[in-house]
N, C-alpha and C positions, 0 to 999 in steps of 0.2 A: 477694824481699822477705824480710828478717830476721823472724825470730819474734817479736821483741819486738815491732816494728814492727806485724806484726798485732793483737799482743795490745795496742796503745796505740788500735789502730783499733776493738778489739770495745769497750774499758774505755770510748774518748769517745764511742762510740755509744750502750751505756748509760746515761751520764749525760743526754748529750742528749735523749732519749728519760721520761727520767725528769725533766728539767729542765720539759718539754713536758707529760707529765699535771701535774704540779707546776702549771703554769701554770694549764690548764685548771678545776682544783680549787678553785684558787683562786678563780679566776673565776666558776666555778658559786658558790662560798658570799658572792662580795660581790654577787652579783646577788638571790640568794634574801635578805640580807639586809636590800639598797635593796627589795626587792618586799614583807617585811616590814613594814618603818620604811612605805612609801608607804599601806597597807593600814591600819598603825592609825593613821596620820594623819587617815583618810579616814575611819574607824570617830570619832575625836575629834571631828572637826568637823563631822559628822553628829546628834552625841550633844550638842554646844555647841548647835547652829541651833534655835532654837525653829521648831515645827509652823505652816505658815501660817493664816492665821486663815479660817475656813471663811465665817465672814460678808464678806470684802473684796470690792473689787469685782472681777468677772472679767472688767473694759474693761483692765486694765493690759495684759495678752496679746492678740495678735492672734489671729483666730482660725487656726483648722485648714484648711487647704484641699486636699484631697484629691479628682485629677482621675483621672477613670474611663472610662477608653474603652468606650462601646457596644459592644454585642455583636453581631455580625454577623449579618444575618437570615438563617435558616437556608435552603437553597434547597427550590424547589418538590419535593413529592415525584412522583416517574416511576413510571409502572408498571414492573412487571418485563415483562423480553420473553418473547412469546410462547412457549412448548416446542412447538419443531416438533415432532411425531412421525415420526422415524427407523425403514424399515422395518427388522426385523431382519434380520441379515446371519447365515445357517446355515454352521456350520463347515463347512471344505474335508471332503467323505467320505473320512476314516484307509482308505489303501489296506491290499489284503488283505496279511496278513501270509502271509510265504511261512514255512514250518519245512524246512532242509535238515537230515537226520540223514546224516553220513559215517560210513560204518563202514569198519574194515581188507579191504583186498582179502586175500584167501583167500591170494597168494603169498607175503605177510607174516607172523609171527608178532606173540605178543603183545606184542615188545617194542617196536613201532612201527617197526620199521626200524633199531632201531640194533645194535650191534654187542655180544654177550654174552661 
């Protein structure tokens, strides 16, 4: 593949790429916009609505009915079980230690046997 050829492939990659946040940007500021405009919309007709009148009747609503499942009866309490008492068990007697001291036979020098 020719040089130019690659360099038409890096050049339209860039764009595309660039075409693509392009998008993106846009899109993030028409949405923060509509979530703006819907907000002081909401803020308007909140601030138009007069306060309901505290004297009316409170038959127009139905009531509230909220269902509560019981709570399951707790079960009988058990004694705890009995603590058998376990004789103790005396460690196995640590046999005698033997101490073996090797010292060099007499035919030997100090160098252990090896060669000086």
């Amino acid at each position: 593949m020719d040089s130019i050829h690659r360099a038409g492939l890096l050049i339209s990659g860039f764009v595309t790429a660039l075409a693509v946040a392009a998008m993106f940007t846009v899109q993030g500021y028409l949405a923060a916009q509509q979530a703006q405009t819907q907000s002081m919309a909401a803020v308007v007709t909140a601030t138009q609505n007069p306060t309901p009148d505290p004297t009316a009747s409170p038959t127009d609503t139905p009531p509230l009915l909220i269902y509560i499942q019981p709570a399951q009866p707790a079960p009988p309490a058990t004694p705890a079980p009995a603590v058998v008492a376990r004789p103790k068990v005396r460690p196995a007697a640590t046999p005698p230690v033997v101490h073996v001291i090797v010292t060099t036979p007499p035919s030997q020098g100090d160098d252990r046997g090896g060669d000086d």
